[in-house]
C-alpha positions, 0 to 999 in steps of 0.5 A: 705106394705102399697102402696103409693097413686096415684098422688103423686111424687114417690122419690126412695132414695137410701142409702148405709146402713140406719143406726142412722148416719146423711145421713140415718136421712138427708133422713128420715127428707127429706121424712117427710117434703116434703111428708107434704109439697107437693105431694110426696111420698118416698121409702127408699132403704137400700143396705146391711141389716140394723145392729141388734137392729136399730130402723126402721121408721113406713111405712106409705102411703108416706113413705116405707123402702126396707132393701138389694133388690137383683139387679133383684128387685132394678132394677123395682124399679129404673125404676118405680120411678119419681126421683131417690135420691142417698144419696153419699159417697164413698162405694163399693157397691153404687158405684157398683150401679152406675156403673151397667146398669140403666133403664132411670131415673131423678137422684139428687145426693146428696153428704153428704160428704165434698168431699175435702179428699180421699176416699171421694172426689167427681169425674169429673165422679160422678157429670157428672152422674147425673142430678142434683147435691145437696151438704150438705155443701157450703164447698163443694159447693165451691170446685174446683171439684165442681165449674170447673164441667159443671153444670148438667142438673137440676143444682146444690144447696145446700140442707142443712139438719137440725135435727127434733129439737123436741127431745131437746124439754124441754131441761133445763141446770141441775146444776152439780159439775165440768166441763162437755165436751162432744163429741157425734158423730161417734166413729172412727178415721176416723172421730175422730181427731187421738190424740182425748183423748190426746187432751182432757188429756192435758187440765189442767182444775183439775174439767174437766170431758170428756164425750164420746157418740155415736156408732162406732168401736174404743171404745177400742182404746179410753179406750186404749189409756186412760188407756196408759195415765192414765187419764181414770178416766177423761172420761166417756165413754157411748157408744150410748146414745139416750137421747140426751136432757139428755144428753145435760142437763149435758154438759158445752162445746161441745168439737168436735175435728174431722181428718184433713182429716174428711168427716163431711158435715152438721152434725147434732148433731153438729147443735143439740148442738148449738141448745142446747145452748152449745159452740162447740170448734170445729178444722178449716179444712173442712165443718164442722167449717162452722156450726160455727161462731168463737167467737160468738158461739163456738170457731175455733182452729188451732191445739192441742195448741189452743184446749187446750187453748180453753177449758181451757179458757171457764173453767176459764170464765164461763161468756164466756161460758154464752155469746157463749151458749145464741149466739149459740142458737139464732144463731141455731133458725135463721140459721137450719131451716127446712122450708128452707131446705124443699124448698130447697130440693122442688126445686131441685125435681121440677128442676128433674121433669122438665126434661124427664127421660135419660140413663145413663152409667158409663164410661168404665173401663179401662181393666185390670188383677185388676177391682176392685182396679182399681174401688177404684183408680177412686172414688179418682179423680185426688188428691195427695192420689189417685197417688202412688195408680195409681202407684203401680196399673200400676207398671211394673216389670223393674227394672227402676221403682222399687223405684218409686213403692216401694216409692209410697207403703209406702205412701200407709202404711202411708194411713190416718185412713180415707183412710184405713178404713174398713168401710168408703169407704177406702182400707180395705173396698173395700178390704173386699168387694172384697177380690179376687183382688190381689191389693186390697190385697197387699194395705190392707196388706201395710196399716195394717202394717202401722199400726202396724198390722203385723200379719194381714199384713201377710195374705195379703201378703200371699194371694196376692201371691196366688192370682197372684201378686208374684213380689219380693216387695211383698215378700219384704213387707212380709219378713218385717211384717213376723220379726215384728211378730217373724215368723222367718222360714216365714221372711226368706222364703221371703227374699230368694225370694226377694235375688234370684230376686233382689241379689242387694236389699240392705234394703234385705241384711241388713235385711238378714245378722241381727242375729236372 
């Protein structure tokens, strides 16, 4: 590994999983241009081990990459850098970090979220931990965490990445039959808007053809729900795509139909497509539609109805589509500057270096039987979706407080995609991450069978049983999900225990006396 040189500012960037996602290539594209800018020197940390076939940086005197360090070596690592940047969003194992003793150190943390929906929601705790705050968004800038925060020591800004633009270099419409939208992006429903291929099916436009890239695990969901509707013959589903100037080329509208609940911040490849000259139709909640000036570069819509309208109308107006494409590119040059995001981003470093290097320490967890679940309940700040997980993590056994508990798990089941996820800082990741936590486990087995996914919910139950959590709600929760599958002898099982605790449990009854 080639040492970085002296005299040159040592960033450490700490990220959860460097990866082809925005917040990996927000830090590569920070990194080159301030190393080139000033006298700078970075060296990118990777916590978990980096996916197959993921295309590494070259190393180079100001640029070094570490995949998974064990914490004996990421601690010397800590201590020896001039600042320490921690590239955030809600994870177990960056906030495992957070919260592990610190050498003294200079912190800018920088949120890549939008912050306004949990799991990824930025904390009281979280902005008071660091010492200067830089947000992705002026969304986020703008939230009501955000702004009733004492400011931080090095203050905060917004530090508004932008993509290398060279690899759409040469980029030329090319001619083609029909109607071309395309979505390019993380494939996933905690990001995707949840009904994204029946929005997309309703759109009566006979030449409308629906081009799908981008990594992620619910491809199979997508070709599902296609083949359901039968318009599979509609879509195109690609997978990763690195071409993207190719695939830019063919597109007539970028059709970007995000959750309500959407962690998207500055998102790049959004800014890439109006850079490309191609009119986004994009929904209005959160960061993102700040990227876009509604009717002048692409189209903002409220719901279903307006999306289909939307798309339906730049099929039936190419000149509209025309007068967007040639606004967004203009608009794209003026605003995604890389010159004003390395001055930016020069800033907050020179704010950091201004101050000496502190301690820092989490705030003492609360004691308790379930550590972890407790950890997952304090990344969700004060919001509406973090109570009935408080709730049923302090739940006692009275009876008196039963049908709060039992009301604030089924809000639990009906959890977003988001707040569920396995891989996005949501219930079944903490989970994953800590399968020994009785709570965590019965979370994860409520959320699976809100989703419909009894037989998992099953093994979640069962070992949240075995792990010490044994109340009758629990046998309740697996009594039902045990007749969802047809495991007649388990259901019963359960009910017994749920009848024998609780003789006057009337759903238990009902479902009890039901012929099988």
């Amino acid at each position: 590994m080639t040492p970085a040189p002296a005299g040159r500012v040592q960033v450490l960037h700490l990220l959860q999983q460097f990866n082809l996602g925005g917040g990996s290539q927000a830090a590569l594209r920070a990194a080159h241009l301030t190393a080139a800018a000033g006298p700078f020197a970075h060296h990118l940390v990777s916590l978990l081990p980096v996916q197959p076939n993921t295309p590494l940086p070259a190393q180079t005197g100001t640029l070094r990459l570490t995949i998974a360090p064990t914490p004996e070596a990421l601690l010397p690592l800590l201590a020896a850098a001039d600042l320490v940047q921690v590239h955030f969003w809600n994870t177990p194992e960056l906030y495992a970090l957070l919260r592990a003793p610190w050498p003294p150190a200079r912190v800018l943390l920088w949120a890549h979220v939008a912050g306004h929906a949990s799991p990824q929601t930025l904390t009281p705790a979280l902005l008071a931990w660091a010492d200067g705050l830089a947000v992705a968004s002026p969304f986020t800038a703008d939230l009501p965490v955000v702004q009733a925060a004492p400011p931080p020591p090095a203050g905060r800004r917004i530090v508004f990445p932008v993509p290398d633009f060279a690899r759409l270099d040469g980029l030329a419409y090319q001619p083609h039959r029909g109607y071309n939208v395309g979505y390019v992006g993380t494939v996933s429903f905690d990001k995707l808007h949840p009904d994204f291929v029946a929005l997309h099916a309703a759109v009566a436009a006979p030449e409308a053809r629906f081009i799908v890239a981008g990594s992620g695990g619910d491809w199979p969901r997508l070709r599902q729900q296609a083949e359901q509707l039968g318009v599979a013959a509609r879509f195109d589903f690609r997978g990763y795509v690195s071409d993207l100037r190719g695939l830019f080329s063919t597109l007539d509208v970028f059709g970007y139909p995000l959750a309500p609940a959407s962690y998207a911040a500055a998102e790049l490849v959004l800014q890439e497509a109006l850079y490309a000259g191609l009119p986004p139709v994009i929904f209005r909640p959160g960061a993102a539609s700040r990227l876009v000036v509604h009717d002048h570069t692409g189209l903002i819509v409220d719901d279903a109805a307006g999306y289909r309208q939307a798309l339906e109308h730049l099929y039936q107006h190419p000149e509209e589509r025309a007068r967007l494409s040639a606004n967004a590119r203009t608009y794209a040059r003026a605003h995604f500057r890389a010159d004003v995001f390395t001055q930016s981003l020069l800033e907050a470093y020179a704010a950091l270096l201004a101050l000496p290097k502190r301690p820092r320490a989490w705030p003492a967890a609360v004691p308790g039987p379930w550590p972890a679940a407790a950890a997952f309940v304090e990344t969700l700040g004060d919001t509406d979706e973090a109570r009935p997980f408080a709730l049923s993590l302090t739940a006692a056994n009275a009876p008196a407080s039963v049908a709060e508990t039992l009301a604030a798990e089924a809000r639990i089941a009906a959890a977003s995609p988001l707040l569920a996820s396995p891989a996005a800082g949501g219930v079944l990741h903490y989970r994953r991450v800590y399968p020994a936590d009785a709570i965590l486990r019965l979370w994860a087995g409520l959320a699976l069978a809100g989703q419909g996914r009894s037989a998992l919910a099953v093994a979640e139950f069962t070992f949240t049983r075995s792990l010490g959590l044994d109340h009758w709600r629990v046998d309740w929760y697996l009594a039902q999900a045990a007749v969802a599958c047809h495991a007649d002898e388990l259901a019963q099982a359960a009910l017994a225990r749920v009848l024998a605790a609780a003789p006057t449990f009337a759903p238990a009854v009902t479902l009890a006396a039901r012929p099988r």
